[in-house]
Phi, psi and omega in degrees: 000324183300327174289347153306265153003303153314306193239009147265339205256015183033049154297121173286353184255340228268133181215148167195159151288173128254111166347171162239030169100211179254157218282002147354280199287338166297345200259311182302305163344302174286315188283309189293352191281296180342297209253322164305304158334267207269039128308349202058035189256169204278133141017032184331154176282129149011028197012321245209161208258152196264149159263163182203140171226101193238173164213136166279345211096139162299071178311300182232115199245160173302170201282157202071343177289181212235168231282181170326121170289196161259221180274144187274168160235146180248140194286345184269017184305135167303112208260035189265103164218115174347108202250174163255170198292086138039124157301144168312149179262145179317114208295143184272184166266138179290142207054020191254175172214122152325114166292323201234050156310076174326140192253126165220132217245119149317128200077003169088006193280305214288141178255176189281007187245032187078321170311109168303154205282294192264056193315156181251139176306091176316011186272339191296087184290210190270180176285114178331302204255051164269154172239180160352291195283275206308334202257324148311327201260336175300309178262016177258034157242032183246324209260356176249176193257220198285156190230146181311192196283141169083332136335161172222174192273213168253161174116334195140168181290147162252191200307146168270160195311319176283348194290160205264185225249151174028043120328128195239134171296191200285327187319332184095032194206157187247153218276145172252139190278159146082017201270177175221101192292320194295345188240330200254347139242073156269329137349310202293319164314328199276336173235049146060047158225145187301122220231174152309314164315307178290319133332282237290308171260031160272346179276354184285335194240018173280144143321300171270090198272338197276352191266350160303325180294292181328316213265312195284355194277319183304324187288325181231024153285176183300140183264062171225123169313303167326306206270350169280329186284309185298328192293304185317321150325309181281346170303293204307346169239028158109316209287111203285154183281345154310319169263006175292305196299316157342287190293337179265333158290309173300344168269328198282328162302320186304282182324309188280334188283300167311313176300315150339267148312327147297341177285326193248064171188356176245166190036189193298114187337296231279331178259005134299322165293347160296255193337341192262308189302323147292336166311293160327296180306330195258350188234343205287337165313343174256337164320357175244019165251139192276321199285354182258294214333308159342285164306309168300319180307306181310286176357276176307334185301314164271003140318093159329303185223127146312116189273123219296331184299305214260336170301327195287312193306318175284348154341284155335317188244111181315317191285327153336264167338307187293331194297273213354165170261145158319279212315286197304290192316317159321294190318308195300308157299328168292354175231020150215107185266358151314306208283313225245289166312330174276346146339282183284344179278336175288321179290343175261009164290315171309317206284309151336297188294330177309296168309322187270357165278343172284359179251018168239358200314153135328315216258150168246100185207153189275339187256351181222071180255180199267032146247029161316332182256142238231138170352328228238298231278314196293332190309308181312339188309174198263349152001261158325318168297301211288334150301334167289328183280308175301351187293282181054223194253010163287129168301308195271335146277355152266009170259000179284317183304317184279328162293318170310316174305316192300323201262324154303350168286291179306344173288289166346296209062033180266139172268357160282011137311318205273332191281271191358308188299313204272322193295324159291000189263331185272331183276323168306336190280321179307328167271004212029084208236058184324348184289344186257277179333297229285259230264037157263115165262030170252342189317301181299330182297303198294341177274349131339277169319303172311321176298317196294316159312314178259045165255304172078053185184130167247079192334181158301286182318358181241349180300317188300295207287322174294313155324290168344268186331284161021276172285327172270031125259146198313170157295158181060357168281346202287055145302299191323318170318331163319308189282296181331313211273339207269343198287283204292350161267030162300127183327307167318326202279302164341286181318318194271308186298335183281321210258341191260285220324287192318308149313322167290308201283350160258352153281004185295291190292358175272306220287359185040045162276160169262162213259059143260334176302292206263125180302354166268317156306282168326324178281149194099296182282323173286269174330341179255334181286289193318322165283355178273303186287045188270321201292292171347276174308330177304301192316308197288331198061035164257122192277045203218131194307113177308132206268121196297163183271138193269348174286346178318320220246304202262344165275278202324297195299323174266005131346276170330312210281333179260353140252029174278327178302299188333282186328288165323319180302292179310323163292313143318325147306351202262338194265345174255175204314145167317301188282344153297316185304094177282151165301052193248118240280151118279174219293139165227021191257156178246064184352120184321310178282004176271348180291320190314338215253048246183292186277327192243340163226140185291341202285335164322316218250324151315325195274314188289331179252015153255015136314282182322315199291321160330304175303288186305337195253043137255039168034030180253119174315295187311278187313322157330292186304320191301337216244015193261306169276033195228327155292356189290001201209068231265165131343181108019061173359078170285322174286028163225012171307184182265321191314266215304336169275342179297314193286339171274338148272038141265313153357280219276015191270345194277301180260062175321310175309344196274296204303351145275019177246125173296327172323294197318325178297296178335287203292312190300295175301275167336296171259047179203279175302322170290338155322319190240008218238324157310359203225323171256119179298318201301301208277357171274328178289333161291343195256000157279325189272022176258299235256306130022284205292284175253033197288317181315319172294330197275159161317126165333296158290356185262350179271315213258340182284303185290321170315314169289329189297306174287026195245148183322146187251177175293330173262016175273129175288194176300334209253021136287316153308292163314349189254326181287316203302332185287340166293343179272341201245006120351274169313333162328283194297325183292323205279333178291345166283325191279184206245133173311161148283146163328117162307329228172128194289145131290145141343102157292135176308165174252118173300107165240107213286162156280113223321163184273134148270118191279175200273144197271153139295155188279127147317000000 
């Protein structure tokens, strides 16, 4: 592998090995390998870490050289190949060992220095036509469990007896029993260098295993002179030729990993993607060694295109796949969007649940409730990054996406699909990832539409400009309206249009207009109808703005508009002088057609219960209590959704003092929340974390009332159980606090005053 390494890094001389530690323990090794072979029992791999002398070629030559050569043949190519069993060695003197005794071969292939004569040329790069099936047969003794006689299991050589704890194999991974190298370099055959097989089975049929060690460690270490004198120094401290050799591989991996990356950044797109698509080519064969696998991925990383052959491959093989870069995994998702949805669904599950924990908070509050968070600040999830990443700059996954959303809004009806759409379309903007804007044609409405939320007002000057958008679109366009209506039923968005409306219409009643009048309002109302139909139009494919109710503009609103008059009277009288103050009750009946208009339109029932919400955080009671049975009966009980009740007990937390008064409990609970909290678990579970919240306050008796009311059925889930149970132990905590009664009247002492004493006479 180090010779991999070495000859990607193109040296026409660079040749090298990883030792195989030290030649003792290797030698012992070698004998036991020996004496099983010819017992004739299967093979074991070695103890000991493999050498590789290999060449990619000056591949990656400095910046400016000229384009790829082809494979070098090196003169130092590794002659280790399946051989016949070694000629007898010429007999010693008893008890001598020949020192410079030559390992020699029947038939002439072995020359006298041991070497074989007709070395196969290290030049032989990989094979064209590997398919699929070659790249299966490599690795399926790695990715499988036990294997028949003479198999090896998966992973790598295994550890020798002796190596000290988190020794690492030749692979560059750290060692593993049981492992199996014959799968995890087969690759290496294929570029004419000498694998684990070929040690093994040269040591098997030699005479001389140490001068067999001796002779292949020469054929494939580092070619520096210098470094021969040196390695014995590191015998002498101990220090194994494994882990030198290691070490010299991970700077040499380091190093290539850079050159990489500078090659696919310097010069002209066609001849750098030459240069990187030979690379490929010439390496792709090693992808299943983990200590390469690294090179081979940079490669492809920067590869635009990926060759449709090698893509399918890693397809194929899961550990692949997982190693891969988001870039390569992209090519591989734009032509399978099965593949790619499962990609995507756990992350749009996260997001769902995120949100929906975020309508469950603990915390009850009016400044840090869930539209709190500022446009931007949501972009960060991490949701969102990963999808934007998964994203990139494909055209074609991001419109898989906008469909996947598309097609889970209609199932779901959930609206946090439609805040996805739009937070994702805003984060590619943030990056600027124009190949994506410039043909989203919602793109300029939502970067609008984005302001005006983190604003929470939508002003005249950005009302003009959404209009614009609005109107320009063309005939044979109105799809786009599809997308505009799911942008615009984002929870945010709803909200800042709810929230502009309540405004205009108490600056309406100073200017004493009627709301048909001011054209910033009605744009207000054109936008909140179009995101209230997004589910509709979607579902139906019919592409056309829903058309308003005109009693919306001429009853319902100026309803609104008379009690905000209602309101104002009243508080002013409460302000003048006593002898001035006539006695006057406020109002508490609701004129029939606005419940009407309550129960049959939503866009009516949207507007009144953020009206309500109006109310509660002006801490005005009265209107509240007045406008609370009028909710029991809703649009599609839009008043028992989780949006509006989370913001309304963050809302009732401004009026805590009211919850000692029982009426008040009475209505909110009694004639409002509990209506509904046996048939929706969310509103029972909102009317514990209120009660949660505010248990302190309420009457004693009026707490033991709502407690039995609320406690969980057979059919609650957990996380109702869990909410009552944190109310029990409120109360608990609550009952431990207060100060016991007296066991036993005391006595009052009795005061008695004391006799006058006179005064001594004076001398």
């Amino acid at each position: 592998m180090l010779g991999v390494a070495f000859g990607i890094l193109g040296g026409p001389t660079a040749r090298t090995a990883i030792a195989c530690g030290d030649e003792r323990r290797t030698a012992h090794s070698c004998g036991r390998l020996r004496a099983q072979a010819r017992g004739g029992n299967a093979a074991k791999p070695p103890s000991t870490c493999w050498g590789a002398a290999a060449a990619l070629g000056p591949a990656l030559r400095a910046p400016g050289a000229a384009a790829l050569d082809g494979l070098p043949t090196w003169a130092g190519a590794s002659s280790l190949s399946p051989r016949p069993r070694a000629c007898p060695p010429v007999p010693a003197a008893p008890g001598r060992r020949r020192a410079q005794e030559p390992l020699r071969c029947p038939g002439g292939r072995c020359r006298g220095d041991g070497r074989r004569a007709g070395r196969k040329s290290a030049a032989a790069g990989p094979r064209c036509g590997q398919d699929l099936a070659e790249l299966e047969g490599a690795g399926e003794r790695g990715s499988s469990g036990p294997r028949g006689p003479g198999e090896r299991g998966s992973g790598g050589p295994a550890a020798p007896a002796a190596a000290a704890p988190g020794e690492r194999a030749g692979d560059g991974a750290p060692g593993r029993a049981g492992s199996g190298a014959s799968a995890l370099f087969a690759g290496l055959q294929d570029l004419g260098v000498a694998n684990g097989e070929d040690l093994k089975e040269t040591l098997t049929n030699c005479t001389e295993p140490l001068k067999a060690i001796e002779q292949f460690q020469t054929e494939n270490g580092v070619l520096l002179p210098s470094l021969q004198s040196a390695l014995p120094f590191l015998d002498l401290h101990g220090t194994p030729r494994l882990e030198f050799h290691q070490s010299v591989f991970d700077e040499l991996r380091d190093k290539l990993l850079e050159r990489v990356s500078a090659i696919a950044a310097e010069g002209k797109a066609e001849e750098r993607y030459k240069k990187l698509e030979d690379l490929l080519e010439k390496s792709f064969s090693l992808v299943k060694m983990p200590s390469l696998q690294p090179v081979v991925m940079c490669v492809m990383k920067h590869l635009p295109k990926v060759p449709e052959k090698k893509l399918k491959l890693v397809m194929a093989d899961k550990e692949l796949y997982r190693a891969c870069a988001v870039e390569v995994k992209r090519q591989i998702w734009q032509d399978n969007q099965a593949l790619f949805g499962d990609e995507v669904s756990p992350l749009l599950k996260q997001y769902i649940l995120e949100k929906e924990g975020a309508l469950f908070s603990t915390e009850l509050s009016v400044l840090h409730n869930f539209f709190s968070p500022s446009p931007k600040t949501r972009r960060q999830g991490e949701v969102v990054q990963k999808l934007t990443q998964m994203v990139g700059k494909n055209v074609k996954l991001y419109d898989m996406v906008l469909q996947f959303l598309r097609t889970l809004f209609l199932r779901t009806r959930s609206v946090h699909y439609c805040t996805l759409r739009a937070e994702l379309l805003m984060s590619l903007h943030d990056l600027d990832v124009s190949d994506i804007c410039a043909v989203d044609p919602c793109h300029k409405f939502t970067w609008c539409l984005d302001a005006c939320i983190r604003e929470r007002f939508v002003d005249s000057k950005r009302a003009r400009e959404l209009q614009g958008f609005l109107d320009g679109v063309k005939k044979g366009q109105e799809q786009v309206l599809g997308d505009l209506s799911m942008i615009l039923c984002d929870p945010f968005a709803i909200n800042t249009l709810a929230l502009s409306t309540i405004r205009h219409l108490q600056e309406l009643v100073g200017q004493e207009t009627l709301p048909r009048d001011s054209p910033d309002l009605l744009l207000l109302l054109r936008m909140l109808a179009l995101g209230q139909g997004a589910w509709d139009m979607i579902d139906s494919q019919v592409f056309r703005e829903p058309r308003m109710e005109v009693g919306l503009v001429t009853r319902f609103l100026p309803t609104l508009m008379s009690f905000v008059v209602d309101d104002h009277t009243f508080n002013v009288d409460q302000k003048l002088p006593a002898e001035e103050k006539a006695p006057v009750a406020y109002p508490s009946a609701l004129p029939e057609s606005f419940t009407k208009f309550l129960q049959e339109q939503r866009m009516a029932c949207e507007v009144g219960l953020y009206y309500v919400l109006h109310l509660t955080r002006q801490r005005n009671k009265n209107a509240l209590l007045r406008l609370l049975p009028g909710l029991v009966e809703t649009c599609g009980d839009l008043a028992f959704s989780d949006i509006f009740l989370h913001l309304l007990t963050g809302s009732l937390a401004l009026l805590a003092d009211e919850f000692a008064l029982e009426d008040f409990c009475t209505s909110l609970f009694d004639g409002f929340l509990l209506t509904a909290s046996p048939r929706k678990e969310s509103v029972h579970r909102h009317a514990l974390r209120l009660l949660i919240h505010l248990h302190h306050r309420v009457a004693p008796s009026k707490l033991e009332a709502l407690q039995k009311a609320l406690e969980p059925t057979g059919q609650s889930g957990e996380a109702v159980k869990e909410l009552y149970s944190q109310l029990g132990e409120k109360l608990e905590q609550l009952d431990h606090r207060k100060p016991s009664p007296a066991q036993a009247t005391e006595t009052p002492a009795l005061e008695l005053p004391l006799p006058a004493v006179p005064a001594p006479a004076v001398l």
